[in-house]
N, C-alpha and C positions, 0 to 999 in steps of 0.2 A: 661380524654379527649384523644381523638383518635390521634397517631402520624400516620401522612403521608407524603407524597412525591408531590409536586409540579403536577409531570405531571400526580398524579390519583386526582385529585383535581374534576374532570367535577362527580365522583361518589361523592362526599362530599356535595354537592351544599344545603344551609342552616345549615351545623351540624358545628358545632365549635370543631376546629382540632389544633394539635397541627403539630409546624413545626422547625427544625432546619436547619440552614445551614449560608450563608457569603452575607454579606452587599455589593451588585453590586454597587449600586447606592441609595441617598438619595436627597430628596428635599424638600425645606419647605414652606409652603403658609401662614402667619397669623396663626391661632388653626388649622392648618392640618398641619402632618409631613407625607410625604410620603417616605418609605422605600420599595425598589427591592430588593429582596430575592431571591439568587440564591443556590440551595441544588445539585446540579450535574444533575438533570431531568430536570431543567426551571426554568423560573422567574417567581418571582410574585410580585407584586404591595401590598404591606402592609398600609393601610390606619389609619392614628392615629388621631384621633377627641378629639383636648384637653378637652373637656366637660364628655368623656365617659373614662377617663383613671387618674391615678393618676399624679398631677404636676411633680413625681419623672421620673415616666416613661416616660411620655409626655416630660420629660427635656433629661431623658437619650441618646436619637436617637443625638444631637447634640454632641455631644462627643467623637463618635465612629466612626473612618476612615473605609473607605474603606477595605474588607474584613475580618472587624472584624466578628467572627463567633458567633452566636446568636441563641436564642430560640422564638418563635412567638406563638403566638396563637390568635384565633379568630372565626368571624364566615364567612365560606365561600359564596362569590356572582360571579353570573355569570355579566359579567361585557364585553360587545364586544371591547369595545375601550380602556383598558387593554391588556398589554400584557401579550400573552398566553391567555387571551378573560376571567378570572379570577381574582378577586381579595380579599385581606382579611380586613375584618373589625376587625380590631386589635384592643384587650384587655388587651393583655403584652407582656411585652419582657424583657427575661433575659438575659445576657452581657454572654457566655461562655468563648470566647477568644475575648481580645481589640488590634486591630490592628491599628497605626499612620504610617501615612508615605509614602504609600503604594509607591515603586516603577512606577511603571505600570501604567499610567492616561491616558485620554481619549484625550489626546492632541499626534503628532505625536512622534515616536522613533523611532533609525535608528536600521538598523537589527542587527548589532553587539552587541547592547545593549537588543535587546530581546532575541538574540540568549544566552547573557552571564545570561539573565533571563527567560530560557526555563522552569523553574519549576514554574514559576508565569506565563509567557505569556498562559502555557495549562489551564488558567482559564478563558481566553477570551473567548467572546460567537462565534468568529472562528474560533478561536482552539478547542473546544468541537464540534460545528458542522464536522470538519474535524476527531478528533478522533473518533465521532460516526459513520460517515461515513466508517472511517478505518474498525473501528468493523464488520460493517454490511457487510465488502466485504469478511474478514475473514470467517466469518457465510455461507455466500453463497459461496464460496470455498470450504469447508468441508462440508458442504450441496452436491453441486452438485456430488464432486466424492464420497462422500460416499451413494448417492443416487442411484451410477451408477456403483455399486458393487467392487470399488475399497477398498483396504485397507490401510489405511496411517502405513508408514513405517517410524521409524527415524533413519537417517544416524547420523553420526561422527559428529561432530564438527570440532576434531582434526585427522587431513588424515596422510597418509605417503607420499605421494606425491600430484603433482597439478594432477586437472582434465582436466584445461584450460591453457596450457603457466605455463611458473616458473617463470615469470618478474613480476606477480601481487598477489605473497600471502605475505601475515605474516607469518613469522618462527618465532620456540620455541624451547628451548632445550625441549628434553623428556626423561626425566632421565637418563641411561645410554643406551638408542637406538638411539641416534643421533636425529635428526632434525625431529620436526614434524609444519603441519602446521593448519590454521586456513581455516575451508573449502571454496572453491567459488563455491562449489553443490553439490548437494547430485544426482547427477543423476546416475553415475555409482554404486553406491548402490540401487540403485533404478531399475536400470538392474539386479542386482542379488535376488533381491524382486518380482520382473516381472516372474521372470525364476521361483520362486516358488509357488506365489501367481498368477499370470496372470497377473492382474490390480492392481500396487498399485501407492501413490504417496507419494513425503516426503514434506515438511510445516517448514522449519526451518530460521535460521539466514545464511548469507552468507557475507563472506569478498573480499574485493576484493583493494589490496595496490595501487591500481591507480593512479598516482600522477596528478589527474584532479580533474581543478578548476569549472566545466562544472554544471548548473543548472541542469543537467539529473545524476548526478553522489554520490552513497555516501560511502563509503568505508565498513559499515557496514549496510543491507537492508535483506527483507526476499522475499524467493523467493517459489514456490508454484512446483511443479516438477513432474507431473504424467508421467508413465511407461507402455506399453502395448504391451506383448509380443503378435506375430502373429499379427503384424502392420505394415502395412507401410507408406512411407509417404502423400498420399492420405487422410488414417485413423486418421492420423496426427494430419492434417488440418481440416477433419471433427473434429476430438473433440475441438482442438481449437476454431475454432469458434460457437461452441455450446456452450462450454464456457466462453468466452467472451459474449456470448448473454445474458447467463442467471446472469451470474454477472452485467450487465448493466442496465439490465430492472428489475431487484430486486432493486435494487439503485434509480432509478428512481420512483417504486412506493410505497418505503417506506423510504424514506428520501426525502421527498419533501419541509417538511421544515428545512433542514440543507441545502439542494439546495438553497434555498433562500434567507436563512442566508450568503451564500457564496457569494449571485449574481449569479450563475452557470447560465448561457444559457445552455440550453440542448436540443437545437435544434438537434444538430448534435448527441449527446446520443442516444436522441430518432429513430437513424436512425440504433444503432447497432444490427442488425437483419441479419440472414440468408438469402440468404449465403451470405458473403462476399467476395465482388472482389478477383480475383489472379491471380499477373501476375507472369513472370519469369526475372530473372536478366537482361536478355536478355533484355527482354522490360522495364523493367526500367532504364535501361542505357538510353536507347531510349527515355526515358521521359525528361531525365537530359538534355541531348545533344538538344532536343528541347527548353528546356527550357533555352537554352543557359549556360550551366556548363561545362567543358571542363573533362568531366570525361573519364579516361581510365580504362576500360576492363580488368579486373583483380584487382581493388582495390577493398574491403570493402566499405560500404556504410557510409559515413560519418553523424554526426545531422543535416548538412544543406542538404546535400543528401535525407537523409529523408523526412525531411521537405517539399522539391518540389515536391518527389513522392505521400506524402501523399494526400498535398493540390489538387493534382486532382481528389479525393474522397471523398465524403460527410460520408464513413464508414474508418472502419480499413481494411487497403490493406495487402493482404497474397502475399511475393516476396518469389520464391523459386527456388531454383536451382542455389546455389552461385558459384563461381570460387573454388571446392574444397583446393586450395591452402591459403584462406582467414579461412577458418574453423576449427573445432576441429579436431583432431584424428581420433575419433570414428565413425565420420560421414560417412556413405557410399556414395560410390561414384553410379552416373547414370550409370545404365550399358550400355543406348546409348552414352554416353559420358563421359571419364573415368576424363576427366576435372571440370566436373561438381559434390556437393556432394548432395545427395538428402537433402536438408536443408529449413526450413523454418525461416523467420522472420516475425510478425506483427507488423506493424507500424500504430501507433495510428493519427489520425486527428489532427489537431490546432497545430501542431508542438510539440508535446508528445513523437514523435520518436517508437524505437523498445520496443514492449511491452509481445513482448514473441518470443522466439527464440527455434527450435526445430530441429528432425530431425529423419530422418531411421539410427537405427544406424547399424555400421557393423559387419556381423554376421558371418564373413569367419576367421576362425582362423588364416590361414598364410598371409592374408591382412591385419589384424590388427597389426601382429607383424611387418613386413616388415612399417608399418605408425610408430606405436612406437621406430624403429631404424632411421628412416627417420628423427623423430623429435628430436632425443640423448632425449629419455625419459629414463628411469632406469626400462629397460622391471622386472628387479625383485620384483620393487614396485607394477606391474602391474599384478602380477601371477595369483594373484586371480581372477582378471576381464577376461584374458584369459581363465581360466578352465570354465568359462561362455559359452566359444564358444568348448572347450574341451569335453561338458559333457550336450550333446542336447541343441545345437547351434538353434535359432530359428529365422526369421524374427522379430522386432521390433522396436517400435518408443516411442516418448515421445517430451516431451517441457518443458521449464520453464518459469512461467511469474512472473516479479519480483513485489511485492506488492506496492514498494513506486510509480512506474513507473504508476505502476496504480488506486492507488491513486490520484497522482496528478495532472490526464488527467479527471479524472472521477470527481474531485473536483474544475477541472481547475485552477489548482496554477503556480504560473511563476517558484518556484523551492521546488524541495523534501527535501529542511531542514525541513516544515513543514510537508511532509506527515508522519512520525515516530516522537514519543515521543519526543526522545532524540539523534538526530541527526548526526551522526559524521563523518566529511568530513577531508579530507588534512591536515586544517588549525585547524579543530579542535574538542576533545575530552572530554569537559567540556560543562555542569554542567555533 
């Protein structure tokens, strides 16, 4: 007998298959037991007719809780008011693993209890909808730049210095070389990648010791980080939002039923298309101060900042041209205005916030140093990234968009403990 998988079940239709996987859900009617069969691809509707099975078997289904793992077989029917539109005319079933007890019921839970049971909750059929979701943005990430002759490049994990501020890593001792830390980007590797390859990006893990309790924030997240030398920030923003395009509308027409599974309206998805709006600092301050926020000119753009700028757009709005003094380092400053760095943020709809932060970076050797004294950074950890401008200094930009951020705009969830596996915030580190 043939084993297969749930979701190739529509090739199977009249052959009798065999199936393994966990007890979702059961129910009994009089000589009918009905078992849900969940294998990681879908459910299926297991049908047991006490007339066509042994009284052993036909008895065993009462027994067995919720995820216990099992083996099926039968003969397949196309079935529309089944879910998954499938179902099996069951002839046995053997017990693999017996499960009692299960945690996890169909009744509510508060999040601290499914957070302390993340390795059961990823069994829900919304948390598989959001995992798969995950996946498929992944795919189309490494799709689009290695479609567009980039080459993925992997940075460090463990740096010698921050990229961003010293107030938000983890440190480590590093044998006898002192202090090393845990990265928050891979971009400045990624500039020394650029400089040799032209177009690359890196795709890794990033920390960042934030001591925020904030729905938008997780102390360990992956972030996506392409590099293109002979860029600026024009080019920037075009690949940005080609980007975002095509990660959007790939989401859209191949996960339409994990969309559904979620509830997603995707009204507003459907709307992430070229180009997309851009304004400058400038006019978004402008946006705030009408919208009644009493924001001053020179601060950073805060989540509720966001939020108001956003809301006046049905797409993801590109704000650029921040108060150099709010930015990185490396950011080049406008040469019509030495206050301004050439920098971009995109800020997602529905109150999602900033979903990819970028920038021209600066390509002048003695303005770089004179920023790294500026900031008391430890120009010796930075040697390397100098001789970058030492040794065919070029024009270039790049962005990073963090994965959970957009995840959890694209799957519309209230906060990114669920957009990652296994989650890890401020308050916590477990499972």
């Amino acid at each position: 007998m043939q084993k297969t998988y749930i979701k190739d079940l529509s090739n199977h239709v009249g052959e009798e298959v065999s199936l393994k996987g966990w007890i979702f859900n059961k129910r009994s009617s009089g000589k009918i037991k009905f078992i849900i069969l969940r294998d990681g691809t879908g459910l299926l509707q297991c049908v047991y007719f006490k007339g066509n099975i042994s009284e052993e078997v036909f008895n065993l289904a009462d027994r067995l809780g919720q995820e216990s793992s099992i083996e099926v077989k039968g003969k397949v029917k196309g079935e529309p008011r089944a879910v998954g539109g499938y179902e099996l005319d069951a002839s046995d079933l053997k017990v693999i693993g017996e499960a009692h007890d299960y945690p996890i019921t169909p009744k509510e839970h508060g999040v601290e209890f499914l957070m302390d049971n993340r390795h059961l909750w990823l069994r829900s059929s919304k948390q598989i909808a959001i995992m798969r979701i995950r996946h498929r943005i992944v795919k189309a990430i490494r799709d689009f730049f290695d479609d567009r002759g980039f080459t993925l490049m992997d940075p460090p994990i463990l740096t010698p210095a921050a990229c961003e501020g010293t107030s938000t890593l983890f440190e480590t001792e590093y044998f006898d070389l002192g202090k090393a830390y845990l990265t928050q980007s891979g971009q400045l590797y990624a500039e020394a990648g650029a400089m040799a390859l032209g177009k690359v990006y890196t795709f890794g893990p990033t920390f960042r010791a934030e001591k925020s309790k904030t729905r938008r924030h997780l102390t360990e997240f992956w972030m996506v980080e392409p590099e293109v030398a002979f860029a600026d920030l024009n080019d920037d923003m075009d690949l940005a939002e080609e980007f975002l395009e095509c990660i959007v509308q790939t989401i859209l027409k191949e996960k339409q039923e994990e969309l559904i599974a979620l509830e997603r309206d995707t009204t507003k998805l459907a709307n992430v298309k070229r180009p997309l709006p851009r304004i400058s600092y400038d006019e978004a301050v402008e946006i705030l101060k009408r919208n009644g926020i009493d924001f001053q000119w020179g601060n950073d753009l805060g989540g509720t900042d966001e939020t108001v700028i956003s809301n006046q757009f049905d797409k993801p709005v590109m704000v650029h041209r921040y108060p150099a003094e709010v930015k990185a380092f490396y950011m080049k400053r406008d040469p019509n205005n030495d206050k301004l760095a050439l920098a971009v943020d995109v800020l997602a709809p529905e109150g999602y916030g900033e979903i990819i932060g970028g920038s021209q970076r600066e390509d002048n050797l003695e303005v770089l140093q004179a920023r790294i004294k500026e900031q008391n950074l430890p120009q010796q950890a930075f040697e390397w990234y100098l001789d970058l401008r030492r040794y065919g200094s070029v024009p270039h930009a790049g962005f990073g968009l963090g994965l959970e951020r957009t995840v959890g705009w694209i799957c519309g969830l209230e906060h990114l403990r669920e957009t990652i596996p296994f989650a890890r915030m401020i308050y916590r580190n477990t499972p």
